[in-house]
C-alpha positions in Angstrom: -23.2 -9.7 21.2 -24.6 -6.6 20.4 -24.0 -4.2 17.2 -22.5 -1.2 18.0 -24.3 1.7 16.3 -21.1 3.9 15.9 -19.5 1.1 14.3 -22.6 0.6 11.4 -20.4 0.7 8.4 -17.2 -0.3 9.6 -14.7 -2.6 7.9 -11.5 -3.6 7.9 -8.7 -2.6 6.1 -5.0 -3.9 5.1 -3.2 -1.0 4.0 0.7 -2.1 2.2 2.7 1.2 1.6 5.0 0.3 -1.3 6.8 3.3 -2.1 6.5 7.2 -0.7 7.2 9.7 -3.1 6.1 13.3 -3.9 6.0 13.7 0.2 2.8 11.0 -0.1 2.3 7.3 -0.1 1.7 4.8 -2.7 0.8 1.4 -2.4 -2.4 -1.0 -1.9 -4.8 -1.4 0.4 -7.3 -4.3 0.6 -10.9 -4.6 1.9 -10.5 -7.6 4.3 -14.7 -8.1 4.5 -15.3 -8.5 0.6 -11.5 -9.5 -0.2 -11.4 -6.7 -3.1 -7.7 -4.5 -3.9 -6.9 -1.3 -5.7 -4.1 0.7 -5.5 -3.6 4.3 -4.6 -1.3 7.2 -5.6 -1.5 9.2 -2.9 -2.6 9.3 1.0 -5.6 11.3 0.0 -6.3 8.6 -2.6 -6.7 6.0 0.0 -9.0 8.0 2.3 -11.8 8.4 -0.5 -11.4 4.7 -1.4 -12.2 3.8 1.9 -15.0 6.8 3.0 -16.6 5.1 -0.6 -17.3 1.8 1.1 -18.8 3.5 4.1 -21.2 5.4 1.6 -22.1 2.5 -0.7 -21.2 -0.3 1.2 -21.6 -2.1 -2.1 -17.9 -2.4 -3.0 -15.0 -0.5 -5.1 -14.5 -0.2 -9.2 -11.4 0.4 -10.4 -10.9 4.0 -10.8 -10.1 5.1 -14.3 -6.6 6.3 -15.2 -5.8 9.4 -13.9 -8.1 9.7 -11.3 -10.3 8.5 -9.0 -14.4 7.3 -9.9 
């Protein structure tokens, strides 16, 4: 089977909406390939935790109260 170029950075991702408040979501989402899980406050949250893995590829740190890394 062949690699996919598009797909160089890919992963995949469980997302668990636990709540949805302030017209955003809240809730966890979990990086199936290196079994890590943070929450996020908002939808916007959760889009930069997962564009981060596609930039380092390394893995995510907990983001400091109050804010993302």
């Amino acid at each position: 089977m062949t690699e996919n170029p598009r797909l160089k950075g890919a992963g995949t991702f469980v997302v668990k909406i636990l709540d949805r408040q302030n017209a955003t979501w809240q809730g966890q989402v979990t990086w199936a390939e290196k079994k890590q899980t943070l929450y996020f406050r908002s939808a916007l949250e959760l889009l930069k935790l997962i564009d981060s893995t596609i930039d380092t590829g390394s893995g995510w740190e907990q983001p400091e109260e109050g804010g993302l890394a």
